[in-house]
C-alpha positions as a Markdown table, in Angstrom:
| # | Residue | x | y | z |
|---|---|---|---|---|
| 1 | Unk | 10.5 | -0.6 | 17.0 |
| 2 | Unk | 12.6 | -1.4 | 20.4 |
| 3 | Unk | 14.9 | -3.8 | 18.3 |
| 4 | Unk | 15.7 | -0.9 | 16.0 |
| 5 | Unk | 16.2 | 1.4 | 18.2 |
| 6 | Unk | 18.7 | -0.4 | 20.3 |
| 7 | Unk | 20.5 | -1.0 | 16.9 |
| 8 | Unk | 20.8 | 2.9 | 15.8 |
| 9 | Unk | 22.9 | 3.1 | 19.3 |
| 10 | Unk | 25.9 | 0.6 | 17.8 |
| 11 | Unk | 28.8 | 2.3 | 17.1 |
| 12 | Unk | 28.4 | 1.0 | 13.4 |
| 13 | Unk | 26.2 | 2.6 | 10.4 |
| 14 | Unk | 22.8 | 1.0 | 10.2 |
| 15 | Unk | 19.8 | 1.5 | 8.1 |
| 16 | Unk | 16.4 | -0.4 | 7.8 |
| 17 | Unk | 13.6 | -0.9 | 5.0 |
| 18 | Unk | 10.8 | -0.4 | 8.0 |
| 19 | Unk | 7.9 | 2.1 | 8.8 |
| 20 | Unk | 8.8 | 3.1 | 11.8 |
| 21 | Unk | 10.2 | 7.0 | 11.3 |
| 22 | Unk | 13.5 | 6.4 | 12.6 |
| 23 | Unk | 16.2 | 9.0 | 10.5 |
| 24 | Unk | 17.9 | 5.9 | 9.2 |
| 25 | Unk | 14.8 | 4.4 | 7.9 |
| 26 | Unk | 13.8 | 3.9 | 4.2 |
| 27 | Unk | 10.3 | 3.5 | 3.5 |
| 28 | Unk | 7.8 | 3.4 | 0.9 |
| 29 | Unk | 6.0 | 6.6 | 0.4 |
| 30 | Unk | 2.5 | 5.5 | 1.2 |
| 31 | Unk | 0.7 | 8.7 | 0.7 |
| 32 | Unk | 1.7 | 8.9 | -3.2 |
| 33 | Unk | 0.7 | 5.8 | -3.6 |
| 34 | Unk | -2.4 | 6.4 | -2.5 |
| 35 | Unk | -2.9 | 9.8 | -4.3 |
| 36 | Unk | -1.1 | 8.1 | -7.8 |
| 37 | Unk | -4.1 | 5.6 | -7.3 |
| 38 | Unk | -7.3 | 7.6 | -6.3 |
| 39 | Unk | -6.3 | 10.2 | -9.6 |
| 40 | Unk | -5.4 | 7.2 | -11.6 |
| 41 | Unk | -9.2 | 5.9 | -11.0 |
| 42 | Unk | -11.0 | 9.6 | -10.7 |
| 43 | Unk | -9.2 | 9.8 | -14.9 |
| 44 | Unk | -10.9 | 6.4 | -15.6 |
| 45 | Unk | -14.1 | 8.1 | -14.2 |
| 46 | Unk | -14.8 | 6.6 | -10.7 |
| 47 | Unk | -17.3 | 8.2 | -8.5 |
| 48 | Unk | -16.7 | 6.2 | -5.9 |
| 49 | Unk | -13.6 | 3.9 | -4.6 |
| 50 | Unk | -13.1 | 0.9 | -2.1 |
| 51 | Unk | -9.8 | -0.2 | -0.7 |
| 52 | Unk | -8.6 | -3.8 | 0.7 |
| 53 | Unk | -5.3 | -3.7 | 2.3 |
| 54 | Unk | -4.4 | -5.8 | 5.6 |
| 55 | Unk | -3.7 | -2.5 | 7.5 |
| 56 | Unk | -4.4 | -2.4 | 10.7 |
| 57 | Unk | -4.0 | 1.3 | 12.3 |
| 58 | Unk | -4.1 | 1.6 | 16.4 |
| 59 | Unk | -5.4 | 4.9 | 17.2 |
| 60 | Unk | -4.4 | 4.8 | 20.7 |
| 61 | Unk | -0.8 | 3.5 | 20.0 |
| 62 | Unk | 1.6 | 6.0 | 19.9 |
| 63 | Unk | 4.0 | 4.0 | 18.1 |
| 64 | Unk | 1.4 | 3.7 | 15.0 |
| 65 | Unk | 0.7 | 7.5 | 14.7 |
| 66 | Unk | 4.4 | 7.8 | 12.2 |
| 67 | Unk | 3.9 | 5.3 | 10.4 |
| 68 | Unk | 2.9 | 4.1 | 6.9 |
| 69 | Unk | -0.7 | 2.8 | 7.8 |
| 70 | Unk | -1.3 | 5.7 | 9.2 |
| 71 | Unk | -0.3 | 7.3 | 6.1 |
| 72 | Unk | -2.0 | 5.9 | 4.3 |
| 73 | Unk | -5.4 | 5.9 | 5.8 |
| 74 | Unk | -5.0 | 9.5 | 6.4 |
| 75 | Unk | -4.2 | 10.2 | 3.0 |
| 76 | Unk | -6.9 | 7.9 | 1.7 |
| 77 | Unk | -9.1 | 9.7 | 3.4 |
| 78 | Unk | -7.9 | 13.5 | 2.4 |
| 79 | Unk | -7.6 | 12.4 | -1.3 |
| 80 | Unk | -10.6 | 11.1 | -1.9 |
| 81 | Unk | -12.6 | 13.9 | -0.1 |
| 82 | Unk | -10.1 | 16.5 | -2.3 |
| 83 | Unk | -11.0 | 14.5 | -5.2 |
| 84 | Unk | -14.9 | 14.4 | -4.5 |
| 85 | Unk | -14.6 | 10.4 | -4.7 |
| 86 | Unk | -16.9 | 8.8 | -2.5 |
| 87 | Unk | -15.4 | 6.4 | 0.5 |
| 88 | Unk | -17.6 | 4.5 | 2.7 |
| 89 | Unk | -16.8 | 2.2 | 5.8 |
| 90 | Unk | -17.7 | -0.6 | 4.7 |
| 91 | Unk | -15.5 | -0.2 | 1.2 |
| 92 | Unk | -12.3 | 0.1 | 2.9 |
| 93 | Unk | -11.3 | -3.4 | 3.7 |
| 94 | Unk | -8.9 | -4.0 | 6.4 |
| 95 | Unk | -8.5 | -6.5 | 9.1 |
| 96 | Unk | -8.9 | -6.4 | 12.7 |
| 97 | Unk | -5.4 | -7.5 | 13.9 |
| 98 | Unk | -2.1 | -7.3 | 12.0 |
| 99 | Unk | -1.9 | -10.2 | 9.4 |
| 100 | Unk | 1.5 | -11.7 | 8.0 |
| 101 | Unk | 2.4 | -14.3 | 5.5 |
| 102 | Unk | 1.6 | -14.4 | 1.6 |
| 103 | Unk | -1.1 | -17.1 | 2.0 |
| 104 | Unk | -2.7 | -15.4 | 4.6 |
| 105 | Unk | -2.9 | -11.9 | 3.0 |
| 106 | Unk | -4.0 | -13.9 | -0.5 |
| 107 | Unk | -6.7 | -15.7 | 1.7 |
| 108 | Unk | -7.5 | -12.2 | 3.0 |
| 109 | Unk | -7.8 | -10.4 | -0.8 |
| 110 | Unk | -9.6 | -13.3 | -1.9 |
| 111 | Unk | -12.7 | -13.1 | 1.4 |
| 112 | Unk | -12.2 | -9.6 | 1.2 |
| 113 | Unk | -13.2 | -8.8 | -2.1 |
| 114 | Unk | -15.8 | -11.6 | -2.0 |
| 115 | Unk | -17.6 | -9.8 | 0.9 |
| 116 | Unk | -17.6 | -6.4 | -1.0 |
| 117 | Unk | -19.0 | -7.5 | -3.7 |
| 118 | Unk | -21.5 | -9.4 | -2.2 |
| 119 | Unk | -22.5 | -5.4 | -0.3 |
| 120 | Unk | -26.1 | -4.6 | -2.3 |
| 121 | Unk | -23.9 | -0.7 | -3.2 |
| 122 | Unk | -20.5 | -1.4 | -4.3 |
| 123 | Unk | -17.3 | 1.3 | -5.2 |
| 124 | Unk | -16.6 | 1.8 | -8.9 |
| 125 | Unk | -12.9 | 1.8 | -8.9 |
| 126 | Unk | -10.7 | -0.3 | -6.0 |
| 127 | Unk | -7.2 | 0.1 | -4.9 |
| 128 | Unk | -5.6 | -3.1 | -3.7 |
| 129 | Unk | -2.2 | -3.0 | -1.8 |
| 130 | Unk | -0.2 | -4.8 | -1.6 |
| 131 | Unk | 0.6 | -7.8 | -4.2 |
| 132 | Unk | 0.0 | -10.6 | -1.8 |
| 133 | Unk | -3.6 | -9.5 | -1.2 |
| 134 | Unk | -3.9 | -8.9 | -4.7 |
| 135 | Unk | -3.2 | -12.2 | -5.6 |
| 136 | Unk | -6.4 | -13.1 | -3.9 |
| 137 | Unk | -8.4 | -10.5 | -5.0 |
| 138 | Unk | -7.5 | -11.4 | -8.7 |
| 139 | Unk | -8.8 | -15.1 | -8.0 |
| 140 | Unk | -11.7 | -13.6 | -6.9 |
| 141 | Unk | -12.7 | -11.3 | -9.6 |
| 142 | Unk | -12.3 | -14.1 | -11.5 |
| 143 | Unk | -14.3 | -16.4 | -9.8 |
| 144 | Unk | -17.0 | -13.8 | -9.5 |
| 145 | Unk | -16.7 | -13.5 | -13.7 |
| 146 | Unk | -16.3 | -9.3 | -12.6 |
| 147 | Unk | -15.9 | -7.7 | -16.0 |
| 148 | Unk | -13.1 | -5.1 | -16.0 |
| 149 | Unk | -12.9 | -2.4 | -16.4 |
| 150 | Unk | -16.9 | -2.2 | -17.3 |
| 151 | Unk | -18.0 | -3.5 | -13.9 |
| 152 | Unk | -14.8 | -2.4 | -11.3 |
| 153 | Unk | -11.9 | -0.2 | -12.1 |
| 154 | Unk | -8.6 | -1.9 | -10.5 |
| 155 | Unk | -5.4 | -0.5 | -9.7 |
| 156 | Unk | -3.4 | -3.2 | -8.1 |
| 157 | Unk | 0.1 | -2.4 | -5.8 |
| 158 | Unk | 3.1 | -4.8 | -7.3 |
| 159 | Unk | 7.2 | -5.0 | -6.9 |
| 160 | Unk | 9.1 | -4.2 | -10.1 |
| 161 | Unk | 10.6 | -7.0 | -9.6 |
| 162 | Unk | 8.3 | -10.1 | -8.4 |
| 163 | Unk | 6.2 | -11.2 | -11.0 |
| 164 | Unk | 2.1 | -10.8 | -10.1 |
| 165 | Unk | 0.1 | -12.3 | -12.9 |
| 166 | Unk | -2.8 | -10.4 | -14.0 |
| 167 | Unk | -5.3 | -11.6 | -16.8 |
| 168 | Unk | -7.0 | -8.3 | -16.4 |
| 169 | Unk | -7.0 | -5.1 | -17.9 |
| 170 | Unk | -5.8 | -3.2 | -14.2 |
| 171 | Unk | -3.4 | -0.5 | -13.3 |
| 172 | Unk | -0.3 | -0.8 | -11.1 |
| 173 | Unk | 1.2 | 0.9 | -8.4 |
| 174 | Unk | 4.6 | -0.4 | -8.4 |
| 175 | Unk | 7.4 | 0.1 | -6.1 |
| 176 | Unk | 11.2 | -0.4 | -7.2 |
| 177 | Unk | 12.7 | -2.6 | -4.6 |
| 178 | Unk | 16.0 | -1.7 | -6.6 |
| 179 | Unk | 15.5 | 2.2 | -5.5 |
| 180 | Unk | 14.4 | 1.2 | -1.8 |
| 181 | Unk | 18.0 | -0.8 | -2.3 |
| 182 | Unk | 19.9 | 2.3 | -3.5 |
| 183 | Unk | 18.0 | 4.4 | -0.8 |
| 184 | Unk | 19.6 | 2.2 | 2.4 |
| 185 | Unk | 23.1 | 2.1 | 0.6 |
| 186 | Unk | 22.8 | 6.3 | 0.5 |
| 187 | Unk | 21.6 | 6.2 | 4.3 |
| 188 | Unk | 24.9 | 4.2 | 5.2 |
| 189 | Unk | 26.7 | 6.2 | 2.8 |
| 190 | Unk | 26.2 | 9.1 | 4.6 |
| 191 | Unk | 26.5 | 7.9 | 8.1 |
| 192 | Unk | 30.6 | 7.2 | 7.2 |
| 193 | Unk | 30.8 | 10.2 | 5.7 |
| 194 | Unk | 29.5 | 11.9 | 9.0 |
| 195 | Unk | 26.3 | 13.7 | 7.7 |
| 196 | Unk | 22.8 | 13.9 | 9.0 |
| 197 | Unk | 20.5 | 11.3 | 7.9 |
| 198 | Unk | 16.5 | 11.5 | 7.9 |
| 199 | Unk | 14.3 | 9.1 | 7.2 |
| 200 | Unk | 13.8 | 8.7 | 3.4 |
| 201 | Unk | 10.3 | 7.6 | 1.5 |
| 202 | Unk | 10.5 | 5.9 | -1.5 |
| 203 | Unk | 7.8 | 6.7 | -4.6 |
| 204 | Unk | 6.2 | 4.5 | -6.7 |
| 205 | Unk | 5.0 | 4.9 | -10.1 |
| 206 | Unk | 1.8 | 3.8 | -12.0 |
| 207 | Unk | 2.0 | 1.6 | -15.0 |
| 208 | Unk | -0.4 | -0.6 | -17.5 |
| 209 | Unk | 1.9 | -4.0 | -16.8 |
């Protein structure tokens, strides 16, 4: 966050798509995300749910406690147990350092969901976030010939706007990159005009395709 902070002190508006919980930030709201998904798979009738996402969340780091991994392990948590789903430790997927880079987050999806469902118990429904990793976890459902929705319940994340084939019968999470867009042009907006600005989260909505 130090190179963003420095920027909020030019004498110039500025606003930045990050998940840091700076006022002139516009982020992606990860807790309705995760809720959209856990009711989305508790209506398809999952008792149980697993999670792969390449979020790595820092207890001791200050820094980490605003932002949207913590959000959304929090809220993955809360919903669930609100929802009576069950949530084990060894179905939430996530890696032990911060990975970046579409192939390496489709390599991750991909070893990811292979270990899972290698695990002799496995979750009935699975939330995947975001489309990178679920690039790789589609190839691997695949590969492991995974009938959905009889065997797993999916609900993949996605952008609006970048295509993520899917041969299967899944749910989507998708985020409007075109909203976070208008979202950072309001921030500025308001910044000339001389108002207040907070930080601004961005929802996403659940859709068959």
């Amino acid at each position: 966050l130090a190179h963003l902070r420095w920027q909020t002190k030019l004498p110039v508006p500025t606003a930045f798509q990050c998940t840091g919980g700076l006022p002139t930030c516009v982020e992606h709201d990860a807790r309705a995300l995760v809720d959209l998904s856990l009711r989305e798979l508790k209506r398809q009738g999952c008792r149980s749910v697993g999670v792969i996402a390449p979020l790595r969340y820092d207890e001791t780091d200050r820094l980490s406690r605003s932002d949207a991994m913590r959000q959304f392990l929090e809220a993955l948590h809360e919903i669930s147990g609100e929802l009576e789903l069950e949530l084990r430790n060894d179905w939430v997927r996530r890696p032990p350092m911060n990975i970046l880079g579409e192939r390496v987050q489709e390599r991750f999806g991909y070893d990811q969901f292979r270990q899972l469902w290698a695990l002799p118990e496995r979750p009935a429904g699975l939330l995947v976030h975001p489309d990178t990793v679920a690039r790789g976890v589609i190839a691997a459902v695949l590969e492991q010939q995974v009938r959905v929705p009889e065997d797993l319940k999916l609900v993949l994340s996605k952008n609006k706007h970048v295509e993520l084939f899917c041969p299967l019968p899944a749910m989507f999470v998708v985020n409007d990159e075109a909203e976070v867009a208008r979202a950072l042009i309001r921030q500025v907006e308001k910044q000339f005009r001389g108002e207040a600005v907070e930080l601004q989260r961005v929802r996403a909505t659940l859709s068959s395709a």
